[in-house]
N, C-alpha and C positions, 0 to 999 in steps of 0.2 A: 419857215425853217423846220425841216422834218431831221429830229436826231438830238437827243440831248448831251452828247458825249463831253468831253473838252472841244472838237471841234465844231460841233453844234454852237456849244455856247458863246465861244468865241464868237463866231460867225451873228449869233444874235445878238452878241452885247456890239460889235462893231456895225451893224447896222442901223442899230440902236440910235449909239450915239451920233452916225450920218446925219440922223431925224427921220427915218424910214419907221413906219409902225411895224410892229415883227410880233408875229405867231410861233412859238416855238411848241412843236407836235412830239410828243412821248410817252411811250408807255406809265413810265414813271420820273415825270421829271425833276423832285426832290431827292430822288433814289442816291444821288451823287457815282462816285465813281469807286469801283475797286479795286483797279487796276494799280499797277505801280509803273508811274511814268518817270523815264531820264530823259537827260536833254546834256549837250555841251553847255557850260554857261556862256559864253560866247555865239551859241546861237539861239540865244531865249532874246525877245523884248524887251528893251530896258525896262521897261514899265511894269515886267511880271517879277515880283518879288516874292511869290510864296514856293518857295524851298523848304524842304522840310529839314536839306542837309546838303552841303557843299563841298565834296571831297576836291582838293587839290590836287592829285596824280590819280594815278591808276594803271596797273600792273597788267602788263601783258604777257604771253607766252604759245611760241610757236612750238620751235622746237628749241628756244632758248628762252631766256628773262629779257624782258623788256621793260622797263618805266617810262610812263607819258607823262609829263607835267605840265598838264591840261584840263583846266577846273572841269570837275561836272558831277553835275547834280540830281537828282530829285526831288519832284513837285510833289508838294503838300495840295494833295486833293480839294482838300474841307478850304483852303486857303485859296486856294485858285479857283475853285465853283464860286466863292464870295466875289473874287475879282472880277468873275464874267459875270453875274447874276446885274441885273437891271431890272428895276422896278417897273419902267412901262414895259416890258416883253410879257407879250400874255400867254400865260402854258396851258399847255391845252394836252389833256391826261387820255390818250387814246394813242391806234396805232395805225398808221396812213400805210394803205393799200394800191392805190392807183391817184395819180395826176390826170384831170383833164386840161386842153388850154384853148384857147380862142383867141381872137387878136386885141381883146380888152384886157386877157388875165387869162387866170390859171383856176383849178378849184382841184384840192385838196380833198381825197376821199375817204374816208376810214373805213375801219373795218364794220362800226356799227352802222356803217349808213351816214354818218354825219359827212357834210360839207363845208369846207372852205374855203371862201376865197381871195386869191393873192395875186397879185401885179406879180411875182416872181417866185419860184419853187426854188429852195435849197436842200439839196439832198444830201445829209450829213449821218447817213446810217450806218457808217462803215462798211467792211465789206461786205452786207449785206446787199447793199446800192439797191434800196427798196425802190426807188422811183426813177436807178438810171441804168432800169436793165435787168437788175436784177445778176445771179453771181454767172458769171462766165462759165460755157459750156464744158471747158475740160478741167482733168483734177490738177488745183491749184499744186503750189512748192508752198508750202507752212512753218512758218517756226514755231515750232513748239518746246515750252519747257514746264519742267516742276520746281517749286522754290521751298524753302523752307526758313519761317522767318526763325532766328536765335539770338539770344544777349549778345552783346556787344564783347564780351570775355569770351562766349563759347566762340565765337568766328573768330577769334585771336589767329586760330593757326593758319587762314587765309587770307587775311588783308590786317594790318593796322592799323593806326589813327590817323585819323585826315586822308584815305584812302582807298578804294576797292578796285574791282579788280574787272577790267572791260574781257577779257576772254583768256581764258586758261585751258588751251587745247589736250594739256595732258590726258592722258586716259585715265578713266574711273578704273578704283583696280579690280581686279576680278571680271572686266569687258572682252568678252570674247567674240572680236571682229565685231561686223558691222558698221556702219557710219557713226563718224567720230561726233564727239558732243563734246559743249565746253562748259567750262566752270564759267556763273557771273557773281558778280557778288556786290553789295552797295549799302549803304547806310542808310538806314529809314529813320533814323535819328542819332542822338545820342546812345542808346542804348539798344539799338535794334540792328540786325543787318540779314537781309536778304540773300541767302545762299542759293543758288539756281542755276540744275542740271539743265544746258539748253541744247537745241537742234537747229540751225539756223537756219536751215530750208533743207527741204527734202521732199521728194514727189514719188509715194504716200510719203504724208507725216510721221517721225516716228512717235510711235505709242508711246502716251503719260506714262502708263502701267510701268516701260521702258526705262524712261528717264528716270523716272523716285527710284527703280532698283538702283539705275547706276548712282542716284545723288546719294543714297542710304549707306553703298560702298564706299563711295568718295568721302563721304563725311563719319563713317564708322574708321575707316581705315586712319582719319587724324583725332580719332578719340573721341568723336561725338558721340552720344548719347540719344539714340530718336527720342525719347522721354523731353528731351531739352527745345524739340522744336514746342514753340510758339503761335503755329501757325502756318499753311498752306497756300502759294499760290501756283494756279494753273494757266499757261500761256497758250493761245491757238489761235493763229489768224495767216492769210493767205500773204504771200508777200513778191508775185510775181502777176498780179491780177491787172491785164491790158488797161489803157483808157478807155473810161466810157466815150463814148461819140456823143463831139457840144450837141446840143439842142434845147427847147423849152425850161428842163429843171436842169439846175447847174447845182455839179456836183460838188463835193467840197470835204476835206479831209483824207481818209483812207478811201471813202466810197470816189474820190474823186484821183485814185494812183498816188495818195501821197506819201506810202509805207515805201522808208526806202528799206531794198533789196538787202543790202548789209547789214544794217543795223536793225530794223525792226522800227525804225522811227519815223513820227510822221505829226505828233502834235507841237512840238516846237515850230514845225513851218507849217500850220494851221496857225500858231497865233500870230505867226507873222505874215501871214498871207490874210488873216480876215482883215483887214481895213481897207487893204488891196479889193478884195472882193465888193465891201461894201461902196466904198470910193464910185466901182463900176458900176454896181447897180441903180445907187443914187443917178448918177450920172447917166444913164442909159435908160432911164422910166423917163426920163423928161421927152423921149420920141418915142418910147413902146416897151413893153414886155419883154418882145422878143428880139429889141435889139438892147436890153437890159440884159438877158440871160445870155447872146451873145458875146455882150462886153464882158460879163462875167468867167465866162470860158476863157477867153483870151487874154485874162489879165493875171490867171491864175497858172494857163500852157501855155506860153508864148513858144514862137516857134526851137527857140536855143533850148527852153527848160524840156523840150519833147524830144529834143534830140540826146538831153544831158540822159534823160527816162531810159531813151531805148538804146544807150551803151550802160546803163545799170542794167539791165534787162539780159542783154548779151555776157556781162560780167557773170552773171547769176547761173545761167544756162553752160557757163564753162566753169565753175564750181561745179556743178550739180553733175559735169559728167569726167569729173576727176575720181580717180579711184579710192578708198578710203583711206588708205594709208601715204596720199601724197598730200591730203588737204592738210596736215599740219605744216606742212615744208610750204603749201601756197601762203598761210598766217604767217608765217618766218619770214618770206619777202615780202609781204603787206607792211608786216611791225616793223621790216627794216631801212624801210622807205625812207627819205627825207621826208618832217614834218610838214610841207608845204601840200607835198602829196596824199598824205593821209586825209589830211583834213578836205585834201579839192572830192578826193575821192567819197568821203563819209558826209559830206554837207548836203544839210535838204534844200536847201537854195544855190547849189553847184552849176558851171557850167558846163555845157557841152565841149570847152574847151579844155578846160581844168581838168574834169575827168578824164577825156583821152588821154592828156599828159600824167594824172596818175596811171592808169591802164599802161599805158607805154611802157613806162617805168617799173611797172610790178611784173612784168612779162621779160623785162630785163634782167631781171634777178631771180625768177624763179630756175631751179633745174632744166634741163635738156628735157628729161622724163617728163615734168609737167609743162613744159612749153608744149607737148604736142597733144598730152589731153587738152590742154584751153584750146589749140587751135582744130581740134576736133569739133570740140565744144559750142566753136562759133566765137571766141571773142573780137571784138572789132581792134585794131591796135594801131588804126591809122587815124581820118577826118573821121568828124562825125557822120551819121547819114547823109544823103544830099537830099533823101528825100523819106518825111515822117508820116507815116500813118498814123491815124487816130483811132482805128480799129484795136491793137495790138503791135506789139512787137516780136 
């Protein structure tokens, strides 16, 4: 297991408990995480209980107010590293370079020279994808954001109790043009909440530098106080990045296509996708390596999940070539969907079926105007593909 992230770990404690013996390879594997991870609660694990905070609704805003009442939460880091950690997983404090394999195994290389060897490679490095590829040759679409964490009293003027706020398209004030960014906002506890100016894709990224002006606006203009921030977080990661092509190491997480395209999420369906994985490999060493890391590909991309991929993929691509000023009016018929739609749309375990039928739908209700940037754009709004490449979409 090369990657110590939340999908790493997952991926090692469910192999774990298989009875597979597991290496888990990183720089720093005690380092834990700093990130700040949400999830629907609805699509978490029964088994995963470390929340740090469970907000019941959550406020939306296209070009109107919306309310969702639809739990979702945030993971408690320290709580969730305790859940995946497993006492026989042997960490191993280095930083792997190159996989070799043969038809007995695999060997695991690092940077110092040292060797490894393993019945099966998992590559859990994020979009890194150190050992499956490495990152794709053209410049990604990134979401990037700046946060700034504040008391539970100072965020008063953007979200209330038992609630935050999944995207508040309005513009920061004093924003003069440009691509639009939204408000997010969430509960890191009782007394903490997450304010953050985002970009939800864009090819270049926009600039942090960017974002803190507009979130310092946003948040001066309701009386903040930057003295009051608590604390900084910086967001950057690619969210249009093709499948790796199955082979020898199986990928697993974001290094594996799992960031979905709207949301930015991708470890909810790692912890639900590792048992899945381990299931396979268990099962797939009992005739070889390499038809272990095959069963592992295919149990994590079956053919429907590859097709659900490459209508995210097209959705993204007809965002991205909408003009600035009609992307709030595309959020206003997203938020004004039937729930059934939102959610086929926004699931990390979605199908290829569900989402066409959300896609149908939001194309149904958007403007004239913007129906012909999406179909500029390329959105698909019929079947899904007939036929998936594994290369890209």
């Amino acid at each position: 297991m090369v990657g110590g992230g939340p999908a790493g770990r997952a991926a090692a404690s469910a192999c774990s408990d298989a009875g597979l013996a597991v290496e888990l390879v990183d720089p720093a594997p005690r380092s834990g995480w700093a990130s700040t991870f949400g999830s629907w609660v609805d699509e978490l694990p029964p088994d995963v209980a470390a929340l740090s905070t469970v907000m019941d609704r959550v406020r939306l805003h296209g070009t109107s107010a919306h309310v969702w009442q639809r739990p979702y939460a945030v993971l408690d880091n320290t709580a969730l590293w305790k859940h995946l950690w497993r006492a026989d997983v042997t960490e191993v404090t280095g930083r792997a370079v190159a996989a070799e394999h043969g038809p007995t195994g695999s060997t695991v290389i690092l940077k110092d020279g040292r060797r490894l060897a393993a019945g099966v490679v998992v590559d859990a490095t994020g979009p890194a994808r150190v050992l499956s590829g490495g990152r794709p040759p053209h410049p990604p679409a990134q979401q990037t954001a700046i946060g700034w964490v504040v008391d539970s009293a100072t965020a008063g003027a953007f979200c209330g109790p038992g609630e935050g706020v999944f995207m508040d398209w309005r513009s920061a004030p004093r924003t003069r043009g440009g691509w639009p960014t939204f408000l997010y906002a969430v509960r890191l506890g009782p007394d903490r909440v997450l304010l953050e100016e985002t970009s939800l894709a864009r090819r270049p990224a926009l600039p942090l530098a960017l974002l803190r002006r507009r979130l310092a606006g946003r948040l001066s203009d309701a009386g903040i106080d930057p003295q009051a921030q608590l604390g900084e977080e910086r967001v950057r990661f690619p969210v249009d990045d093709p499948l790796p092509r199955p082979g020898r190491v199986v990928p697993f997480g974001a290094a594996a296509g799992f960031v979905h395209p709207a949301s930015g999420f991708s470890v909810a369906r790692a912890l639900l996708r590792a048992p899945w994985l381990a299931a396979a490999l268990s099962g797939g060493l009992t005739t070889g390596p390499a038809t272990a890391a095959r069963a592992g590909w295919q149990v994590l991309w079956p053919p429907d999940a590859i097709a659900a991929h490459v209508l995210r993929q097209r959705s993204l691509r007809a965002l991205l070539s909408l003009p600035p000023e009609a992307v709030p009016d595309f959020f206003e018929a997203f938020f004004s969907m039937p729930e059934p739609h939102r959610i086929e749309f926004l699931a990390g375990e979605g199908t290829s079926a569900g989402t066409a039928r959300a896609m149908s739908a939001l194309f149904a209700r958007v403007p004239w105007s913007v129906r012909r940037s999406i179909v500029w754009g390329g959105m698909s709004l019929g079947r899904p593909p007939a036929k998936h490449g594994l290369g890209g979409s």
